[in-house]
C-alpha positions, 0 to 999 in steps of 0.5 A, spaced: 500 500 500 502 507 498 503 511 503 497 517 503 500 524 505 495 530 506 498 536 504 495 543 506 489 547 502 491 553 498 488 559 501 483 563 497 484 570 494 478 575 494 473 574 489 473 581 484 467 584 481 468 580 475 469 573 479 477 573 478 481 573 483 485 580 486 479 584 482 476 590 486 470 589 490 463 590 487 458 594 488 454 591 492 459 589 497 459 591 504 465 593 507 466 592 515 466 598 519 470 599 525 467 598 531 468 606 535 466 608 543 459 605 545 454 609 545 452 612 551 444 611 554 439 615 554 438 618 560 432 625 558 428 619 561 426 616 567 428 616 575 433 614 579 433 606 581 433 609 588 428 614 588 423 610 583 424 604 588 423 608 594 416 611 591 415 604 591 415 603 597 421 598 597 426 602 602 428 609 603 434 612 598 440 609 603 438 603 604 436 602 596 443 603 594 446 599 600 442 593 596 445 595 590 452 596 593 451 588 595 448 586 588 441 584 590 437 589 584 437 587 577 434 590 571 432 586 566 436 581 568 443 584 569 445 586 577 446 594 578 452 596 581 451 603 581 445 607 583 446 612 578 442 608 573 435 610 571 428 607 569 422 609 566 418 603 570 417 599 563 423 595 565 423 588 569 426 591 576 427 585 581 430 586 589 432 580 591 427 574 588 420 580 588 419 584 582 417 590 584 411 594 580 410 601 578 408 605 584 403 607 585 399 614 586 401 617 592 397 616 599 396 619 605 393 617 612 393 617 619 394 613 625 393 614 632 399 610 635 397 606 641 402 606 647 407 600 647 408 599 640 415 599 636 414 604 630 420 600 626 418 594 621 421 589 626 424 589 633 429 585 635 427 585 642 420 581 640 415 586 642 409 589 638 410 594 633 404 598 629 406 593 623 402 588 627 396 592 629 395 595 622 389 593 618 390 588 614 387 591 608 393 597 608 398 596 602 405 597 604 407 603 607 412 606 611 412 611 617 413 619 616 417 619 623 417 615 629 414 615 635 417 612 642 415 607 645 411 610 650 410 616 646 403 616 643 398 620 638 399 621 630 402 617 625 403 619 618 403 613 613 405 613 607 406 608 600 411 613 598 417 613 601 420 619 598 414 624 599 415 620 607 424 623 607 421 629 604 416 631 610 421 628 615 427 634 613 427 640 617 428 644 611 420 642 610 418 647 616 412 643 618 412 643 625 410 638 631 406 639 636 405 635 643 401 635 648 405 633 654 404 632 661 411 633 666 413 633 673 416 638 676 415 645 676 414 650 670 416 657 670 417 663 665 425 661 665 424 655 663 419 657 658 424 663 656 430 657 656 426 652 651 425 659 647 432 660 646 434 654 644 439 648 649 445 644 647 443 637 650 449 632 651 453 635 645 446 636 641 443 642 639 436 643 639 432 649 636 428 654 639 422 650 642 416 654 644 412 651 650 405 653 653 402 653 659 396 649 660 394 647 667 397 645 673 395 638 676 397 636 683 405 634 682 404 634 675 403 640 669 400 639 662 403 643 657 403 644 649 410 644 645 411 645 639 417 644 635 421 643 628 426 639 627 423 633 631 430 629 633 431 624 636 427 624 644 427 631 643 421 633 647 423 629 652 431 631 653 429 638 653 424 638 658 429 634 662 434 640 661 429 645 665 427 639 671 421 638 667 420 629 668 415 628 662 411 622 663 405 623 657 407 625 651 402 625 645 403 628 638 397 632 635 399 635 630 404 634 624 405 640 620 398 641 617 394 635 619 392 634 626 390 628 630 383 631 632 378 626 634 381 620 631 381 613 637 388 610 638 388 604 634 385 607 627 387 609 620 384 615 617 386 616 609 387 624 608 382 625 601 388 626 595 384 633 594 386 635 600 394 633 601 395 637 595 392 643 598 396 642 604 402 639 601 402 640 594 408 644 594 412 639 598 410 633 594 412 637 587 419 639 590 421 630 590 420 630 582 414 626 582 407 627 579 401 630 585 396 626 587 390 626 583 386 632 586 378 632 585 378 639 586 380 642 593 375 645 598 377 653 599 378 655 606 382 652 612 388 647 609 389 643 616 387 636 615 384 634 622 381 629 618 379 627 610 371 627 613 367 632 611 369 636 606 364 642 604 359 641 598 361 646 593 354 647 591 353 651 598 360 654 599 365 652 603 365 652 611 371 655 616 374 648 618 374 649 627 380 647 630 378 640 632 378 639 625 373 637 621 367 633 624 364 627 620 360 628 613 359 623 609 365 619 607 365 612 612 369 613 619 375 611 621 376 603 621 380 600 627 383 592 625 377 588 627 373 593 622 369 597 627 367 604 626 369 610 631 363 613 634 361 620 630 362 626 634 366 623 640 371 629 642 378 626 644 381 628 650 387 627 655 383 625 661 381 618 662 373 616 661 368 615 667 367 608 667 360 606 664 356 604 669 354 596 669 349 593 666 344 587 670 342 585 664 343 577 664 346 576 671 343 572 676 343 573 684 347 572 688 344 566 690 344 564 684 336 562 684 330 566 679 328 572 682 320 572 683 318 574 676 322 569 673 320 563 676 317 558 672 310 557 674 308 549 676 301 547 672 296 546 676 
């Protein structure tokens, strides 16, 4: 047998115009281009990552990039490492294993927080916080501020984060205002010094204005307002002057006010209304307002969503209290009882309802005479 040698195949010109080979390219034929710079996105559209996720609810803006500096939000499939990135909301954005949807228009409501509970998602600690109390039916939201744990009164909730970082900045100019009860004695010094302002432990604290309103044996019932909002403000601070604060119930938040609202309940501010009294604030996060259905004119201190003027009749001057109940439904606590209309809420405790015989017994445990079954004759 012959020995069978393969030898290398000739490489093959290029094909002229004509077929021969070394001819210039023809007409139709398309020469390479050369790869230059990748075009740059186009960012006239769309949000930020961290605001559009904190409009939805997710987290605020810090806690939003924490998440993306650790890889765990993803846009269509790739994972983001920087939070300069922006959507318009048609992307598939996940955190994690959840798909986050676009946000939602903008809502407002107010919860009267009870004493005892933790005003954070979860506790270490195992204790209640207002997250379990809530009423089921409430979408996801977050709180504008905190309250202490024994501190009590309004709550703002909101399903939009940035409008919630917006109205806690001192920069927003809403004030807060407490009704507080303190031991100890309250002199126009002491108001004079909350008035000029204290450093408290290396903090400084704007000028708080404090009101006398009644005395009460060992104790003092006052009105503070404040507008920055700190950490335990109203607390040190009166602690600064020896006043011991033992009760502390906020009942006003900028515009909206806790009025006649019970603890536990959640009333939602009408959209008409946070934009009369908000409207400013909310245009300033870049985001579109809430749909206004036409805002009543008059006072724009929201004590409640209820009772709104008709417009046919002319408006009506808000009193102080805030608006009584018209006709939208009550407030709503978690087993879904309504609040009584026209209860006027107040710091003092309730007189005990007197008992009630019916259904009791004696104490002897038999009938009484007319109860006594009759024997047939």
């Amino acid at each position: 047998m012959t020995e069978r040698r393969e030898t290398g195949r000739p490489r093959r010109k290029p094909v002229g115009a004509k077929g021969k080979p070394g001819g210039k390219p023809g007409p139709g034929h398309k020469s390479p281009k050369a790869r230059g710079p990748a075009a740059e996105p186009d960012w006239s559209e769309g949000e930020r990552i961290a605001k559009y996720l904190a409009r939805a609810g997710v987290a605020s803006r810090r806690e939003v990039e924490r998440l993306i500096e650790e890889g765990k939000v993803s846009v269509d499939g790739k994972k983001l490492t920087s939070p300069a990135f922006k959507v318009t909301g048609r992307e598939l954005i996940r955190v994690g294993r959840r798909t986050i949807a676009a946000p939602d228009a903008t809502r407002l409501w107010r919860y009267h927080k009870p004493s005892g509970l933790i005003a954070t998602n979860s506790d270490p600690e195992g204790r209640r916080t207002i997250f379990d109390e809530l009423p089921r039916s409430l979408p996801r939201v977050v709180t504008v501020g905190r309250l202490d744990l024994t501190t009590e009164g309004l709550l703002l909730l909101t399903n939009d984060g940035e409008l919630a970082r917006t109205l806690e900045l001192p920069s927003s100019g809403l004030e807060r205002t407490y009704r507080v009860r303190a031991k100890g004695t309250v002199t126009p010094q002491k108001i004079e010094e909350l008035a000029s302002g204290l450093t408290v432990e290396g903090v400084k604290y704007q000028p708080i204005t404090a009101v006398l309103d009644r005395e009460m044996g060992a104790n003092t019932w006052l009105t503070v307002t404040l507008s920055e909002g700190k950490k335990r403000e109203v607390r040190r601070a009166l602690e600064a002057v020896n006043l011991i604060v033992n009760r502390l119930i906020r009942v006003s938040y900028g515009p909206f006010e806790l009025a006649d609202l019970k603890p536990g309940m959640v009333d939602e501010v009408p959209p008409d209304l946070v934009q009369q009294a908000i409207g400013h604030l909310h245009s300033a996060t870049g985001t579109p307002a809430p749909a206004s259905r036409g805002a009543p004119a008059g006072n724009a201190r929201t004590g409640s969503g209820r009772g709104r003027p008709d417009p046919r009749k002319g408006a009506k001057p808000a009193s102080k209290s805030g608006p009584k109940a018209a006709g939208k439904p009550s407030a709503r606590s978690r087993d879904g009882k309504r609040a009584k209309p026209n209860e006027e809420w107040t710091t003092q405790p309730k007189p005990p309802s007197p008992k009630s015989h019916l259904g009791t017994k004696p104490p002897s445990g038999k009938l009484s005479g007319s109860r006594k079954r009759n024997k047939p004759r």
